[in-house]
C-alpha positions in Angstrom: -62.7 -0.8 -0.5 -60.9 0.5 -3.6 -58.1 2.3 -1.0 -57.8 -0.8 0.5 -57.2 -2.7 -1.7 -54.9 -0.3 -3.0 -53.1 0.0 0.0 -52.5 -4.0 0.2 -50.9 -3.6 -3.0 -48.3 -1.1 -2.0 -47.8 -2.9 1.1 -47.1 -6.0 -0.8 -44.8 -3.9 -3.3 -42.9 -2.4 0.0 -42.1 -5.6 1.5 -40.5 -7.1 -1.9 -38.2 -4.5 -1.6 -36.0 -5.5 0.8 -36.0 -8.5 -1.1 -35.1 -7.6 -4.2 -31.9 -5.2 -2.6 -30.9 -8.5 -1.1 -30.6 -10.3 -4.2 -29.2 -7.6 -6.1 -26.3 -7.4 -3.2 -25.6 -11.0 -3.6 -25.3 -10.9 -6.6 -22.4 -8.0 -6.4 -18.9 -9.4 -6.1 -17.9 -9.7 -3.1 -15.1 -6.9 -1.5 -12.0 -8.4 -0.6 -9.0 -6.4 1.7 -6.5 -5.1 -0.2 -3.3 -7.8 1.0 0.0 -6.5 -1.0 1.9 -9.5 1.0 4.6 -10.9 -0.8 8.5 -10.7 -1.4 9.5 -8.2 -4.0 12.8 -7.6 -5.3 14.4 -4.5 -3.5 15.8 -3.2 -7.3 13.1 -1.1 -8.9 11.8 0.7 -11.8 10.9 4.6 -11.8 7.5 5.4 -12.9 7.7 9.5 -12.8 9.4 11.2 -10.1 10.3 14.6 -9.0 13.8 13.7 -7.4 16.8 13.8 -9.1 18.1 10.4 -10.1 21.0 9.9 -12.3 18.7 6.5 -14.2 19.0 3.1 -13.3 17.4 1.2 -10.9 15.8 2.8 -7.5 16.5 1.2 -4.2 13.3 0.1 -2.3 15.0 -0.3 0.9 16.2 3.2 0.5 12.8 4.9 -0.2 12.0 3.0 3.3 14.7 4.6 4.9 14.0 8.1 3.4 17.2 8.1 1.5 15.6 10.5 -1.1 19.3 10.9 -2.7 18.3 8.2 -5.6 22.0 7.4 -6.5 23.5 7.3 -3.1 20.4 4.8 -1.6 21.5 2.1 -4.7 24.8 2.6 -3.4 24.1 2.6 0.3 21.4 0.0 0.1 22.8 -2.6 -2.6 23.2 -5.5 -0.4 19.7 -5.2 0.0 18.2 -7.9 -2.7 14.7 -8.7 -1.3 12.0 -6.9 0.5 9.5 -9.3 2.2 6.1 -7.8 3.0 3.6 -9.2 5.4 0.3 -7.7 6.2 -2.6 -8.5 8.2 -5.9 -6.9 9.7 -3.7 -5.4 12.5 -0.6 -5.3 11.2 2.2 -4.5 8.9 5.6 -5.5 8.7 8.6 -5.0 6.2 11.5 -6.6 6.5 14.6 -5.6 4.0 17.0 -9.0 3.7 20.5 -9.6 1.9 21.3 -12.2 -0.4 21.9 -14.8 2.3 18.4 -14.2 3.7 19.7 -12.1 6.6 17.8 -9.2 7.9 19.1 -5.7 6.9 16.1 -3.5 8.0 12.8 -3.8 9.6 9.6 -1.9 10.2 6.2 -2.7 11.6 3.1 -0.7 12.0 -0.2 -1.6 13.7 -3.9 -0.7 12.4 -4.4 3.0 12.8 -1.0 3.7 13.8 0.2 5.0 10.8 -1.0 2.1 9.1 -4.2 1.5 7.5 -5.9 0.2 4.2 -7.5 3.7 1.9 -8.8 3.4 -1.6 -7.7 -0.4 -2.2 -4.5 1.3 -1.7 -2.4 0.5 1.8 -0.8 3.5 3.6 1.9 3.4 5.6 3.0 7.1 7.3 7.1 7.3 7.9 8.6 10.3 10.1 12.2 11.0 10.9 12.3 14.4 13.3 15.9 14.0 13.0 16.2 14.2 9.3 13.1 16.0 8.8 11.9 17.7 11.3 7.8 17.9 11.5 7.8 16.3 7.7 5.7 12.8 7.1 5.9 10.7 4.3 3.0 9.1 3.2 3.5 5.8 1.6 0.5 4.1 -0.6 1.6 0.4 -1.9 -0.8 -1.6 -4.1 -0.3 -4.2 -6.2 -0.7 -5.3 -10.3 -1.2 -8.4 -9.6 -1.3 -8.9 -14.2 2.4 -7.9 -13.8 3.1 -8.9 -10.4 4.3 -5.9 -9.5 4.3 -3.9 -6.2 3.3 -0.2 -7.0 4.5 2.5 -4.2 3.8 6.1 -4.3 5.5 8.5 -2.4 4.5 11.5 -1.0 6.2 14.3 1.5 3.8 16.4 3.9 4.9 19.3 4.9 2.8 21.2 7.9 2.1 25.2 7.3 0.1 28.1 9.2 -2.0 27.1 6.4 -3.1 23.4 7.1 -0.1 20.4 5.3 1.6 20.5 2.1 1.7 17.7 -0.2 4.3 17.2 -2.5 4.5 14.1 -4.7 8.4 12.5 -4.5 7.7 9.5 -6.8 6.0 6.5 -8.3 7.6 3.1 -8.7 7.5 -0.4 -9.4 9.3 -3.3 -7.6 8.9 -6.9 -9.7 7.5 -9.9 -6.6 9.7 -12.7 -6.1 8.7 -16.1 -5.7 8.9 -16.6 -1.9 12.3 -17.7 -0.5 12.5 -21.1 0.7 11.5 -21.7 4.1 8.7 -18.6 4.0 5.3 -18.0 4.6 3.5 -18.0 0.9 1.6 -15.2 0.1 -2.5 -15.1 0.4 
């Protein structure tokens, strides 16, 4: 009777379990997708960097086109004032626009094709066999959303005999924008 009863007891202990795991799990915050949509101002600041750069602001358009020559991006890309992000589930898309609102540049990657969310970080993979050869670039954006900043780090991979290479180019920061008239408002 005694191992009976004992065994109603653990039974009863076993099946509050669940229940108690439930509550704690509601009571967790829930997760939300990192979403770094938003317009950001092209002109940004250099957090640490192993490229040579001669000061001054850094060109996000020309990080996007792989113009790792710092100085000669600002100068190639200064028409460049505003770089509009959108991002969904599936999708990515980054367009570079002038100070009329005309489109200079743009790129868009789908979910798994080198795009995807990591880390509550976005990554977005860049190749250029002509300028590069076999290289990637591996771009991670997030955001900061106290300073409403968009944080971008940029890294070169480099494939070897022994498995890739990864070489950190930089980290920067590129203030948002409010959106320009006539857009989509950010999530």
């Amino acid at each position: 009777m005694n191992s009976l009863a004992g065994s109603l007891r653990s039974l009863r202990r076993a099946t509050r379990l669940p229940s108690l795991v439930c509550a704690i799990v509601a009571l967790l915050p829930a997760a939300h997708a990192l979403d770094v949509t938003g317009d950001y101002e092209s002109a940004g600041t250099i957090i640490s960097t192993t490229l040579e750069h001669p000061g001054g602001p850094v060109s996000l358009h020309g990080l996007l086109a792989l113009e790792f020559d710092l100085a000669l991006a600002q100068r190639l890309y200064a028409d460049t004032t505003r770089v509009t992000i959108r991002q969904t589930a599936s999708r990515f898309a980054i367009e570079c626009r002038d100070a009329s609102g005309g489109v200079t540049w743009g790129g868009e990657w789908r979910d798994g094709v080198g795009y995807a969310v990591e880390n509550d970080q976005v990554k977005l993979e860049f190749r250029s066999a002509k300028r590069y050869g076999h290289d990637a670039f591996v771009f991670r954006l997030s955001t900061d959303p106290k300073r409403n900043v968009l944080l971008l780090s940029v890294r070169r991979v480099r494939p070897s005999s022994f498995g890739p290479g990864e070489t950190e180019l930089g980290v920067f920061c590129f203030p948002m924008l409010p959106p320009a008239r006539g857009a989509p408002r950010a999530k």
